[in-house]
C-alpha positions as CSV (number, residue, x, y, z in Angstrom):
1,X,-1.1,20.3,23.3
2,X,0.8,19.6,19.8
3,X,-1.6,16.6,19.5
4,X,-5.1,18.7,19.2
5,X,-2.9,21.0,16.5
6,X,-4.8,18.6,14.0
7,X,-8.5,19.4,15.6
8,X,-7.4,23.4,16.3
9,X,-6.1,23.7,12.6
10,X,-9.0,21.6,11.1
11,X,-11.6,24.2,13.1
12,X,-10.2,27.3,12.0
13,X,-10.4,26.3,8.0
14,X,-13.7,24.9,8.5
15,X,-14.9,28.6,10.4
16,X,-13.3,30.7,7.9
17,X,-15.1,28.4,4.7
18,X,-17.7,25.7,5.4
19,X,-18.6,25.3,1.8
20,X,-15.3,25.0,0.5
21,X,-14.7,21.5,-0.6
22,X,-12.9,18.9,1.9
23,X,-13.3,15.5,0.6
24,X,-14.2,14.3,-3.2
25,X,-15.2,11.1,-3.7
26,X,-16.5,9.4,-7.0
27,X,-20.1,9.8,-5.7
28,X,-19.9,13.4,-4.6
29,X,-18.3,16.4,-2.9
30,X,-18.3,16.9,1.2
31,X,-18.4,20.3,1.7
32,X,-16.3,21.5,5.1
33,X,-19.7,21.9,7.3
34,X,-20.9,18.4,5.8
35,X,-18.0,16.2,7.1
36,X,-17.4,18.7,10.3
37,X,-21.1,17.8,11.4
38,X,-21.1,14.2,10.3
39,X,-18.2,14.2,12.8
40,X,-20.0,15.8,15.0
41,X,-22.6,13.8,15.1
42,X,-20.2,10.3,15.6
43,X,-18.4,12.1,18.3
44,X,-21.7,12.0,20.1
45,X,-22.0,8.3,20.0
46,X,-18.3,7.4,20.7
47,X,-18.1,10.1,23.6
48,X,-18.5,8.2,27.1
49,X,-15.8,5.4,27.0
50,X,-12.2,5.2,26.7
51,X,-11.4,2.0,25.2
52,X,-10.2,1.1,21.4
53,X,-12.7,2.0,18.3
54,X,-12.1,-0.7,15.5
55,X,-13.2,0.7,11.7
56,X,-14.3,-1.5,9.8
57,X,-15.4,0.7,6.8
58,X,-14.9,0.8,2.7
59,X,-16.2,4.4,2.6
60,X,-13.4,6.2,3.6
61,X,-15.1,9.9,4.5
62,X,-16.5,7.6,7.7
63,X,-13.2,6.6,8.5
64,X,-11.4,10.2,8.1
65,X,-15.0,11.5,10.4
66,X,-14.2,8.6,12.5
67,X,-10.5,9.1,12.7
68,X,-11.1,13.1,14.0
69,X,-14.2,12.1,16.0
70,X,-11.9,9.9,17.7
71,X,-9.1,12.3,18.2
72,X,-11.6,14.8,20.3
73,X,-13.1,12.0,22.4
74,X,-9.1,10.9,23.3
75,X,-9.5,7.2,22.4
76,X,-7.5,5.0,20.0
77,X,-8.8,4.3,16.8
78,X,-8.0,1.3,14.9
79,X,-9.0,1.6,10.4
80,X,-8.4,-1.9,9.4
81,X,-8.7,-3.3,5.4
82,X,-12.0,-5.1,5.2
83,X,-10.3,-7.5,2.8
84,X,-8.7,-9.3,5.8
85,X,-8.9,-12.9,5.4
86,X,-11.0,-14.9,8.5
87,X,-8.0,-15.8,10.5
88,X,-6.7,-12.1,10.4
89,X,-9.8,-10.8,11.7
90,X,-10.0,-13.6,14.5
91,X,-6.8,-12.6,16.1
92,X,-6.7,-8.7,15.5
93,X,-10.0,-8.7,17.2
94,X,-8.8,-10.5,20.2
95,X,-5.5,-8.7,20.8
96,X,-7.6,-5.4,19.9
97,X,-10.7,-6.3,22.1
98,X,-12.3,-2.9,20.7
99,X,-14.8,-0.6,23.2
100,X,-16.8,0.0,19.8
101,X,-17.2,-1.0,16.1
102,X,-17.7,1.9,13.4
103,X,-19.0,-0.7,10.1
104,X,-20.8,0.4,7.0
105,X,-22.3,-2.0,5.3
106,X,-19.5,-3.7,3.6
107,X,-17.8,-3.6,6.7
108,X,-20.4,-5.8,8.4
109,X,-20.9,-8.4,5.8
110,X,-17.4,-8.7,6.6
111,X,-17.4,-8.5,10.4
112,X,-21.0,-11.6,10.0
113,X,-20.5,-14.5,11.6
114,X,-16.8,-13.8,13.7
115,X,-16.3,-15.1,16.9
116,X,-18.8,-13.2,19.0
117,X,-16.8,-13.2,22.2
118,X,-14.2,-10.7,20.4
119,X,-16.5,-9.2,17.7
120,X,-19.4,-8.5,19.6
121,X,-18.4,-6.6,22.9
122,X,-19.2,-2.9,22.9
123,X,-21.0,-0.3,21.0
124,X,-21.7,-1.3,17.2
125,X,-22.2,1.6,15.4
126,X,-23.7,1.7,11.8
127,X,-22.4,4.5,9.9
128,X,-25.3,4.9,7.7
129,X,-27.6,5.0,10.7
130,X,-25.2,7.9,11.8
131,X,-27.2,11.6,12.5
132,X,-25.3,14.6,11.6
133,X,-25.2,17.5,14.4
134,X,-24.4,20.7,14.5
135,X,-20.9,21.8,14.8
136,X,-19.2,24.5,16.9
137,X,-15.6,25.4,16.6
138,X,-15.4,26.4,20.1
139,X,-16.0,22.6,20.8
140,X,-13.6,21.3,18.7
141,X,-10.5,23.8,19.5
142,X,-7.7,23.6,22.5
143,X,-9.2,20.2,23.7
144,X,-8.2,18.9,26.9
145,X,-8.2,15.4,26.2
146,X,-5.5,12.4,26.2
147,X,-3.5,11.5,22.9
148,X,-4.9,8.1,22.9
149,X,-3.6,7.5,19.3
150,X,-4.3,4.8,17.0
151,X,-3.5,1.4,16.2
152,X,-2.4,-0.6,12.6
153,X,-2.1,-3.9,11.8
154,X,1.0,-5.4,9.8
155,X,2.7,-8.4,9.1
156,X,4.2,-10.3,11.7
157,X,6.5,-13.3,12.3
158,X,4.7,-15.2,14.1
159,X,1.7,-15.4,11.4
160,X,-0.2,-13.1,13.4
161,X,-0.7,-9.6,12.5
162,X,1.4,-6.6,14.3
163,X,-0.4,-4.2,15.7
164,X,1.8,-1.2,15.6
165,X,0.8,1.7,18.1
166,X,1.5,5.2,16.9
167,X,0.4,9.2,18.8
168,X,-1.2,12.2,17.3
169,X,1.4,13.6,18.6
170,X,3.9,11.8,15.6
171,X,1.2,12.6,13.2
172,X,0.8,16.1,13.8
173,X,5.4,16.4,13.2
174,X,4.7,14.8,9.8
175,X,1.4,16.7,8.9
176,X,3.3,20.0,10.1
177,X,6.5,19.0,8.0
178,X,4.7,18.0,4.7
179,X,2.8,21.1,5.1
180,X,5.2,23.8,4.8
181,X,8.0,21.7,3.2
182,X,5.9,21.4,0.2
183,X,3.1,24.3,0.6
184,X,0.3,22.8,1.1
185,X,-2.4,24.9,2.2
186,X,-5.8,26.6,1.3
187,X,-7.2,25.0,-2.0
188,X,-4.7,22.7,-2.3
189,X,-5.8,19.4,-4.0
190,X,-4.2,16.4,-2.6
191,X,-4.7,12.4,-4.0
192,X,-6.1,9.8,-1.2
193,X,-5.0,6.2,-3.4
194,X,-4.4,4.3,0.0
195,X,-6.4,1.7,1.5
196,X,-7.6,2.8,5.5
197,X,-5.8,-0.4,6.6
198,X,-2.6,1.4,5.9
199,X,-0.7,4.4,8.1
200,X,-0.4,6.0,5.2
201,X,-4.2,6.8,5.0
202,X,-3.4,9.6,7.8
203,X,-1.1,11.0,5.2
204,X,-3.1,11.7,2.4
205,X,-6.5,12.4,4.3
206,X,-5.3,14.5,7.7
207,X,-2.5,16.8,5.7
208,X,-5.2,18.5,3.1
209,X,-7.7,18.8,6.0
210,X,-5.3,20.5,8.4
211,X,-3.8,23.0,6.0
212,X,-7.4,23.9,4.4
213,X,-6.9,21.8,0.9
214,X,-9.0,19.1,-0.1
215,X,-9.0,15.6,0.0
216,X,-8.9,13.7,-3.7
217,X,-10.4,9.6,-3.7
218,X,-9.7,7.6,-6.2
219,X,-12.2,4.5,-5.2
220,X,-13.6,3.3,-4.3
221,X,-12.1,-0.1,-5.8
222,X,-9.1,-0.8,-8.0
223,X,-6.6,1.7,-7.9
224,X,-6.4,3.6,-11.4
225,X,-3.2,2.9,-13.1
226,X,-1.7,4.0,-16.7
227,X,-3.7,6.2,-18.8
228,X,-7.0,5.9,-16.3
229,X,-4.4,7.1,-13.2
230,X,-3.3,10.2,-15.8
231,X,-6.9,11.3,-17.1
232,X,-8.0,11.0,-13.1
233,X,-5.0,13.3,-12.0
234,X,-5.9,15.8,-15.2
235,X,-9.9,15.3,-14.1
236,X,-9.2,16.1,-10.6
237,X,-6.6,19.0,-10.3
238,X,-4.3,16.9,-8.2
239,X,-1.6,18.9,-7.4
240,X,0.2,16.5,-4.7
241,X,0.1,13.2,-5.4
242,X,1.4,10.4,-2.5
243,X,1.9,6.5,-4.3
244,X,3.9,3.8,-4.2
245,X,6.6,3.4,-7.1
246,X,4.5,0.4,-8.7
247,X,1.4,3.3,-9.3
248,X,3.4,5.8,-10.6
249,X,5.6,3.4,-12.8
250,X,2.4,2.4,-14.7
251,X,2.2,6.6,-15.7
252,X,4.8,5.7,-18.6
253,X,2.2,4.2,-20.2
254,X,0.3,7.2,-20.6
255,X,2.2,9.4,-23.2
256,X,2.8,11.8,-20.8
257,X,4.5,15.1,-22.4
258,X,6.2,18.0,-20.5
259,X,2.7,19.9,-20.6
260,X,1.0,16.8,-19.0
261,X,-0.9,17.4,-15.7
262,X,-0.8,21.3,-15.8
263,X,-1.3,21.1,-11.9
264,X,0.7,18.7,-10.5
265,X,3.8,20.1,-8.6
266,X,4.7,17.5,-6.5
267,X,5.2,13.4,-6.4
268,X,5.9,11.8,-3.0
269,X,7.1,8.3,-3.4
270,X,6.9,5.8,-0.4
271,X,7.1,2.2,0.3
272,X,9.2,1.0,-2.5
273,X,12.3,1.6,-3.3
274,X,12.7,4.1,-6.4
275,X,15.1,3.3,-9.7
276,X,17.5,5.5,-11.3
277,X,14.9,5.3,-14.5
278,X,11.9,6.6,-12.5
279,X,14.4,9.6,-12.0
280,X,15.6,9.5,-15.1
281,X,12.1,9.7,-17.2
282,X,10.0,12.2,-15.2
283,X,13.1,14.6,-14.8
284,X,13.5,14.0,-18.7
285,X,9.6,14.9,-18.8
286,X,9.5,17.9,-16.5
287,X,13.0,18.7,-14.9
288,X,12.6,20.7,-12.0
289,X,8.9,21.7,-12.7
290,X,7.4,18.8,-10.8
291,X,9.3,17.8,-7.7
292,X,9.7,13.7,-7.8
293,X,10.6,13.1,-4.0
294,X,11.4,10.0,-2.2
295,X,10.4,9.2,1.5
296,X,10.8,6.9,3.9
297,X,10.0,5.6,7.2
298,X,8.4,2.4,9.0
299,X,5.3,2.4,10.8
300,X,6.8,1.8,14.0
301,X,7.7,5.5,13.8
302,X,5.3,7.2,12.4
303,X,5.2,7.5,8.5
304,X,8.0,9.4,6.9
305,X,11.1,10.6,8.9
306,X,13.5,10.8,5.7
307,X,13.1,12.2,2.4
308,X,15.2,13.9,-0.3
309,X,14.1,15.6,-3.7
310,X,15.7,13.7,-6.4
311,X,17.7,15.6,-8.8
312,X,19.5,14.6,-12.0
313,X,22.5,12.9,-10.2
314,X,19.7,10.5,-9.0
315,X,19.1,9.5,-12.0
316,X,22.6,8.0,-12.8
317,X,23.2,7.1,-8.9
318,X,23.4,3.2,-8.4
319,X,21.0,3.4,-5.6
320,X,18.6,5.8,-5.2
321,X,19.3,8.0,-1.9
322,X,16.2,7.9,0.7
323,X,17.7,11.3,1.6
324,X,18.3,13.5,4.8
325,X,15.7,12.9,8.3
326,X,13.1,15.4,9.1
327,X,13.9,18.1,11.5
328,X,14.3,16.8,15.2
329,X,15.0,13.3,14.0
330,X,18.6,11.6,14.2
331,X,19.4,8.6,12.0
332,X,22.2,6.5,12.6
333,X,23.5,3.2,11.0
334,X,24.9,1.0,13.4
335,X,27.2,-2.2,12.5
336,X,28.0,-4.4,15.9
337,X,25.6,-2.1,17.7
338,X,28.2,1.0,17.0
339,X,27.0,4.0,15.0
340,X,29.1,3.8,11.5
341,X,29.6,6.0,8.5
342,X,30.0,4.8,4.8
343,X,29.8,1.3,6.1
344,X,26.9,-0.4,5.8
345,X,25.2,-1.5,8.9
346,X,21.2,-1.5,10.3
347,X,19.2,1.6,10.2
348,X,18.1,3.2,13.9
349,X,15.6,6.0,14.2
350,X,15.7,8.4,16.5
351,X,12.6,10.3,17.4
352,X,11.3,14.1,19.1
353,X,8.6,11.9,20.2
354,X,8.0,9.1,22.3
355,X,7.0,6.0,20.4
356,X,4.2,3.8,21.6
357,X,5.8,0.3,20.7
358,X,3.5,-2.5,19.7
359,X,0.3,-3.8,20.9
360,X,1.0,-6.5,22.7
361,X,3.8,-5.6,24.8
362,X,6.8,-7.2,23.5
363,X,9.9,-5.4,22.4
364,X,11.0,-5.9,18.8
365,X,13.2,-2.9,17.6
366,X,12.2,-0.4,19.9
367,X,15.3,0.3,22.3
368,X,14.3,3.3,24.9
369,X,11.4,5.4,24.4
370,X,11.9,7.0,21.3
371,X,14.6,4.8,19.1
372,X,13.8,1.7,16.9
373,X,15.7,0.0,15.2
374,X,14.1,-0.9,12.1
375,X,15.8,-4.1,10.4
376,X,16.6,-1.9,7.2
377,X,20.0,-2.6,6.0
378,X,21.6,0.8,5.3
379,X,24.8,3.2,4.6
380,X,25.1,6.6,5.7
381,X,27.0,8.6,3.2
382,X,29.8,11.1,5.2
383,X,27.2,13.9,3.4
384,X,24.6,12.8,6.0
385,X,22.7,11.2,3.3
386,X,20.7,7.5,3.6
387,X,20.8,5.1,1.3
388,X,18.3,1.9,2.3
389,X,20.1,-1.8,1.1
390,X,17.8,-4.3,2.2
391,X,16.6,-6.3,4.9
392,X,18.4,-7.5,7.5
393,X,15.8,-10.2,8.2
394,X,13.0,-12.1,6.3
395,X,11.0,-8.8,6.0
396,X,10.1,-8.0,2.6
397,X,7.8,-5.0,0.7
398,X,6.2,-6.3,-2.1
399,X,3.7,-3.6,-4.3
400,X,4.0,-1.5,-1.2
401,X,2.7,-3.8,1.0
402,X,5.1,-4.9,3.9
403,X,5.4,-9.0,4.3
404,X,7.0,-11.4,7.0
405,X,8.6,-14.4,5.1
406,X,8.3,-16.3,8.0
407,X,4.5,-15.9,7.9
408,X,4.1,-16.4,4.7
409,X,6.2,-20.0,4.9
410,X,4.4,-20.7,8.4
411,X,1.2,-21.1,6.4
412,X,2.2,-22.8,3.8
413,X,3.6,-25.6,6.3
414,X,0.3,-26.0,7.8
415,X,-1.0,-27.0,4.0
416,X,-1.8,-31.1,5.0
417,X,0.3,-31.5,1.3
418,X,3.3,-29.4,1.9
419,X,6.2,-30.8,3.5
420,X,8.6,-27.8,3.5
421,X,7.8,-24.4,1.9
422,X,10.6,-21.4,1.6
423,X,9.4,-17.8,0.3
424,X,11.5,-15.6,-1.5
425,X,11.2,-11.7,-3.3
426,X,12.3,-12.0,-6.3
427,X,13.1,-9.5,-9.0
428,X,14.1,-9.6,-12.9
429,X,16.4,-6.5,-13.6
430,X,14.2,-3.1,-14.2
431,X,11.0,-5.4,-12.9
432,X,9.4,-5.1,-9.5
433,X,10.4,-8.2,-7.1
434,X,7.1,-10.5,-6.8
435,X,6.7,-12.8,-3.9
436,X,7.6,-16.6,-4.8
437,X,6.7,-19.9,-2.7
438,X,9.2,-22.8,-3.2
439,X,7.4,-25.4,-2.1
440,X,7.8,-29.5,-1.0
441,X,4.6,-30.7,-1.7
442,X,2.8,-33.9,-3.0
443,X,1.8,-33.8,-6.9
444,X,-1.8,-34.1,-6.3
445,X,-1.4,-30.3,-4.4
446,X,-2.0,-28.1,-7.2
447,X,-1.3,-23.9,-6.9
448,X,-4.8,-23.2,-6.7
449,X,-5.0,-25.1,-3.9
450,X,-2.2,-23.7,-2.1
451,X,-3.3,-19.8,-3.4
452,X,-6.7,-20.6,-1.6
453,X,-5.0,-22.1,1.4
454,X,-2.6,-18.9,1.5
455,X,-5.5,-16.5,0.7
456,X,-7.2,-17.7,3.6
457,X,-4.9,-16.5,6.3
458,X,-3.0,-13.7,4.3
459,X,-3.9,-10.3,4.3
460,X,-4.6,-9.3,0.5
461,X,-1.7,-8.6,-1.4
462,X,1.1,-10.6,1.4
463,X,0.5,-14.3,-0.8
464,X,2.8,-15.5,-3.1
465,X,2.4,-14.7,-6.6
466,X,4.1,-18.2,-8.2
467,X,4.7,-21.5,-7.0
468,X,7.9,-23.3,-7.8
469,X,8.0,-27.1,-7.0
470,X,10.5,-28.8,-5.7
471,X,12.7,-31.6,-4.5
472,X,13.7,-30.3,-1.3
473,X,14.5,-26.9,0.0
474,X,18.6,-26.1,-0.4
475,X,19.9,-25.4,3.2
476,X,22.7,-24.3,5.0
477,X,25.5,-26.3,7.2
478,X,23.5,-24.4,10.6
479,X,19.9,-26.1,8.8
480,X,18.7,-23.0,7.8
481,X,17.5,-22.1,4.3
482,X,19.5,-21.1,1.9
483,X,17.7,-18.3,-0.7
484,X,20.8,-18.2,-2.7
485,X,20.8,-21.2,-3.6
486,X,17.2,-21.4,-4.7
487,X,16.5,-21.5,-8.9
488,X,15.4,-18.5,-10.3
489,X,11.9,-19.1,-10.7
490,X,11.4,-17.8,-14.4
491,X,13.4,-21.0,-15.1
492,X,11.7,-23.4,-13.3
493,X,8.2,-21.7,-14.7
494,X,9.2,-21.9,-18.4
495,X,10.6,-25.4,-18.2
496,X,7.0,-26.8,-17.7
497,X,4.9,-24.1,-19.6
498,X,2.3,-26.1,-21.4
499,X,-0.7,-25.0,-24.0
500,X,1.3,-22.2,-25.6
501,X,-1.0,-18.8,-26.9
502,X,-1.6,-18.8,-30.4
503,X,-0.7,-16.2,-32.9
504,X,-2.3,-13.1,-33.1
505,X,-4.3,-11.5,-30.2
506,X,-3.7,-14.3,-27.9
507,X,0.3,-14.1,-28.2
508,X,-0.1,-10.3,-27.9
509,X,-1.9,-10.8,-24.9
510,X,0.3,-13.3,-23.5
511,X,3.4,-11.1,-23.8
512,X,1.7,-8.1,-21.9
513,X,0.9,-10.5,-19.2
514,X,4.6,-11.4,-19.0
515,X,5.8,-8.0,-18.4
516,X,3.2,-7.3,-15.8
517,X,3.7,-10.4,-13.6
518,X,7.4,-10.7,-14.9
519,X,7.1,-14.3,-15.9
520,X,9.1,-16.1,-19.1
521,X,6.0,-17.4,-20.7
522,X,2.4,-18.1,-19.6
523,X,-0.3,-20.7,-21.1
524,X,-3.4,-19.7,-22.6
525,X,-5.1,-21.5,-20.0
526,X,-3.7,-19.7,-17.5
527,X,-5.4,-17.9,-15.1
528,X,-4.4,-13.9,-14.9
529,X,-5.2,-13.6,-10.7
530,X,-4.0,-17.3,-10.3
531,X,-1.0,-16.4,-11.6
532,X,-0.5,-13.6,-9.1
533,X,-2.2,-11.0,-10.9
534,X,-3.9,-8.7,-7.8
535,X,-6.3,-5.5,-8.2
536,X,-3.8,-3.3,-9.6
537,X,-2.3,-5.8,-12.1
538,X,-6.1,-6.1,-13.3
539,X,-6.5,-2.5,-13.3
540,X,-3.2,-2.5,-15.6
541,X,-3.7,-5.2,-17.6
542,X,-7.1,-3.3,-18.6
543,X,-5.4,-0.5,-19.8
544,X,-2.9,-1.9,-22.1
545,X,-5.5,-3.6,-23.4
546,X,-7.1,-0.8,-24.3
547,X,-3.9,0.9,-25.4
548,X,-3.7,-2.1,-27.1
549,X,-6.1,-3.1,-29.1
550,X,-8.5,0.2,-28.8
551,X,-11.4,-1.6,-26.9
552,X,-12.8,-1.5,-23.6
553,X,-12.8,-5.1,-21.7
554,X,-15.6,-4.8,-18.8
555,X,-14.0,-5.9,-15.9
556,X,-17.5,-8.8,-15.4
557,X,-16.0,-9.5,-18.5
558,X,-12.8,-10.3,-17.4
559,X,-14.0,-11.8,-14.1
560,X,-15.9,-14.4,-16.5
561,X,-12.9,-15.7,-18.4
562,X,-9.6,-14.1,-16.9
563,X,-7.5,-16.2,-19.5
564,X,-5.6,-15.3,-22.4
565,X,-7.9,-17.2,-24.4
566,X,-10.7,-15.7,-22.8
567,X,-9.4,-12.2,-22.8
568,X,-8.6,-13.0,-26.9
569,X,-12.0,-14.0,-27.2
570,X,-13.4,-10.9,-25.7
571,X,-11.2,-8.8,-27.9
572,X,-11.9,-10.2,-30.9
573,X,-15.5,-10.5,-30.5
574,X,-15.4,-6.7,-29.8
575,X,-13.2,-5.5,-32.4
576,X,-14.5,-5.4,-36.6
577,X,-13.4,-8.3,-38.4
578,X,-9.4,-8.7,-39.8
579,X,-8.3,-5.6,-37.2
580,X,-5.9,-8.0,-34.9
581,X,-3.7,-9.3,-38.1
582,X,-2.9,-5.5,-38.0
583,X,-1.1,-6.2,-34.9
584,X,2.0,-8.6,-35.5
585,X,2.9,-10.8,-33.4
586,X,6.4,-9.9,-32.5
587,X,9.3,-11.9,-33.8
588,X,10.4,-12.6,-29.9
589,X,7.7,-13.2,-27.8
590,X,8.7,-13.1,-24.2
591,X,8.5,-17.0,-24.1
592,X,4.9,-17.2,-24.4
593,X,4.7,-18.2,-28.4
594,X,8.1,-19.4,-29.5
């Protein structure tokens, strides 16, 4: 059965070599036989029921020995991000209803004090408490057990997560593809950068493991970025690296040169779309050397089902091509619900494999058993080749992570202080669109207030980054709202800026903070995460920093006083005395000093 492939390939690598290396993590190596028997040993305790395994784990070697423990017992398992908000993990639990929890401990503190009539039914398993066993390849090979899959939890409308059902059987065509299209195999060293609360996860963690390479982690915690993403890359051998376009962007800042990351040979980009520029500067770097490649696929079909290798003339294109679909899937772009070529019309998915659909029944874009139709504006060139437009509805990706508009303006609305709220992705040219709330709200609502509100029944990285206040939200003749009409919120920000940085470090500061939350001019009062800044604009931030002004900020540091004028003060104090007036303050500062 094409589903066990993953198991059957995974036990032949691990009898030839169980001291080869399959997973390295900050902390240490897992050899082969090390995972393989941890595995073994939670296959014991999940074997005996059939229903749903939620995992509830930051360690992410228990969630890849969960994920193939799973696969050999046939039941679904369900990786969720531990950063879930309370209300998130209220109503995943009870459309989930799991058979058994897999938690380590910062899964649990997360899990404490949920509604018990969802949390606590079935088997709670403690990872740490876990026993390895021994392992037997004839136990784990030609398995004779149901493709019970997995679930993941998105976005939805309705301001409840998704939960998006996929099959091994889907993963195994994607593993198989990446595999041989970009020759992975024995010794290769791939990067794991994704959080398990993502599809993606599968990617990075099952394609090394099935071919006999090894599995790279960057965590756990912030994701490196800039010069700290480079030295880990260097440090680790990676040789294929999967990202979003936000991670790699942040690589310009590292001074790369054409003999920079001897063993990296391939970039897959996913989630985002990719700029001319991105082409433009690593082709410019390393030409053909390293293959830059761009994929694409939601997760209602499984990961990627296009991709193209972009050359030069994606470099100048206007829009950046997704590319061509994977063998055995069709792509078509339909306008009035007929297939249309060099028009542009919404993307449909055919494919080899019957898709699962969603959780909790209902319909959405899936039409038959193995179409969807995803809500991607597109046009197919007469070449064959895809380029992705848009949305076709209030779905946005922001930093990778996919966000319902809808959601995001539901919660607002239930703010006691808000009277109308309207969300928006918005994008400077050459910046990366950040999520924006326009809100209706009473003066005595201030944005913290409404960041904590939103934070509370977001999941991490789906809440707006700036608030923009206003008289009432600009709406169509029909009622509804109208986002073109909406001021561009750099305006509306800059016309109330107050408490402008000072000269010297605290200006300096202030302009890098523009650039990475793409604002006109911030306060030295301001607060960096308040502001929008999330785990990777931290992680950024620190680096320039350090580019910067040639000191390390701790990150408690940071945490302490995550101001300009904090961060100025923390500079200062660290660097020898008269060393900032060697950095000018530049003649046009972004906004933030003139």
């Amino acid at each position: 059965m094409s589903h066990t492939k993953i198991l059957d390939r995974w036990a032949d690598w691990m009898e030839q070599d169980g001291q080869a290396p399959a997973v390295a993590t900050r902390e240490r190596v897992w050899s082969r036989r090390e995972l393989a028997e941890f595995t073994a040993g939670l296959r014991a305790r999940l074997t005996g029921d059939t229903g749903p395994v939620l995992v509830a784990c930051a360690d992410p070697v228990t969630v890849i020995a969960t994920i193939l423990a799973c696969a050999a017992v046939g039941r679904a398992f369900a990786p969720v991000d531990i950063g879930q908000p309370a209300a998130r993990w209220t109503a995943l639990l009870e459309d989930l209803r799991p058979a058994a929890v897999v938690a380590d401990e910062a899964g649990r503190a997360a899990l404490a004090g949920r509604d018990s009539d969802t949390t606590d039914t079935g088997e709670r398993i403690d990872a740490e408490a876990v026993e390895p066993m021994p392992w037997h390849a004839a136990d784990w090979r030609g398995l004779d057990v149901p493709d019970a899959g997995y679930v993941y939890f998105t976005s939805g409308t309705t301001g409840r997560p998704k939960g998006i059902k996929g099959s091994l059987e889907a993963v195994e065509h994607f593993l198989a593809w990446e595999a041989d299209a970009f020759g992975i195999t024995s010794g290769t060293r791939v990067s794991l950068l994704t959080s398990p609360g993502f599809d993606a996860f599968l990617r990075d963690a099952l394609v090394p493991l099935r071919t006999g390479g090894s599995v790279h982690v960057a965590g756990p915690g912030t994701v490196p970025v800039g010069n700290a993403l480079a030295e880990w890359l260097d440090q680790e051998g990676i040789e294929v690296l999967h990202c979003v376009p936000t991670v790699f962007r942040t690589l310009r800042a590292a001074a790369l040169t054409g003999d920079s990351l001897p063993r990296l040979r391939a970039v897959l980009l996913a989630g985002e779309p990719v700029r001319p520029a991105d082409v433009a500067w690593w082709r410019e770097l390393f030409a053909d050397r390293k293959a830059l490649v761009n994929l694409y696929g939601p997760s209602e079909t499984t990961m990627t089902k296009v991709f193209r290798r972009l050359g030069a003339e994606d470099a100048a294109a206007g829009t950046v091509p997704v590319g061509l679909p994977m063998p055995g899937v069709e792509v078509r772009v339909l306008a009035a619900g007929k297939p249309v070529t060099d028009a542009i019309g919404e993307i449909e998915i055919r494919t080899p494999f019957p898709l699962s659909g969603y959780l909790d029944g209902r319909a959405g874009g899936f039409t038959g058993t193995d179409r969807y139709r995803t809500g991607d504006l597109g046009r197919l060139r007469p070449d064959g080749v895809l380029e992705v437009l848009g949305r076709r509805d209030q779905q946005v990706k922001v930093n990778g992570v996919r966000v319902e508009l809808g959601e995001v303006e539901d919660v607002l609305r239930r703010h006691p202080g808000v009277a109308d709220a309207c969300a928006a992705a918005v994008a400077e040219p050459d910046a990366d669109p950040v999520l924006c709330a326009y809100v209706v709200a009473a003066d005595s609502v201030t944005d913290e207030e409404l960041r904590d509100h939103a934070a509370a029944c977001l999941v991490p990285g789906s809440g707006p980054a700036l608030y923009v206040r206003l008289a009432a939200i600009p709406r169509t003749l029909n009622g509804k709202a109208d986002r073109r009409a909406l001021p561009p919120p750099a305006a509306a920000r800059a016309a109330h800026l107050e408490h402008r940085p000072r000269d010297g470090a605290e200006a300096r500061i202030a302009d890098v903070w523009c650039e990475l939350l793409h604002l006109p001019g911030v306060g030295r009062h301001d607060s960096f995460t308040l502001l929008g800044g999330d785990s990777l604009g931290i992680a950024r931030l620190l680096d320039r920093l350090r580019s910067l002004f040639g000191v390390d900020v701790p990150l408690r540091v940071f945490a302490a006083d995550p101001t300009v004028a904090g961060l100025a003060a923390a500079v200062t104090d660290t660097m020898p005395a008269g060393v900032i007036a060697e950095f000018p303050t530049p003649s046009d500062a972004t906004g933030s000093t003139r």
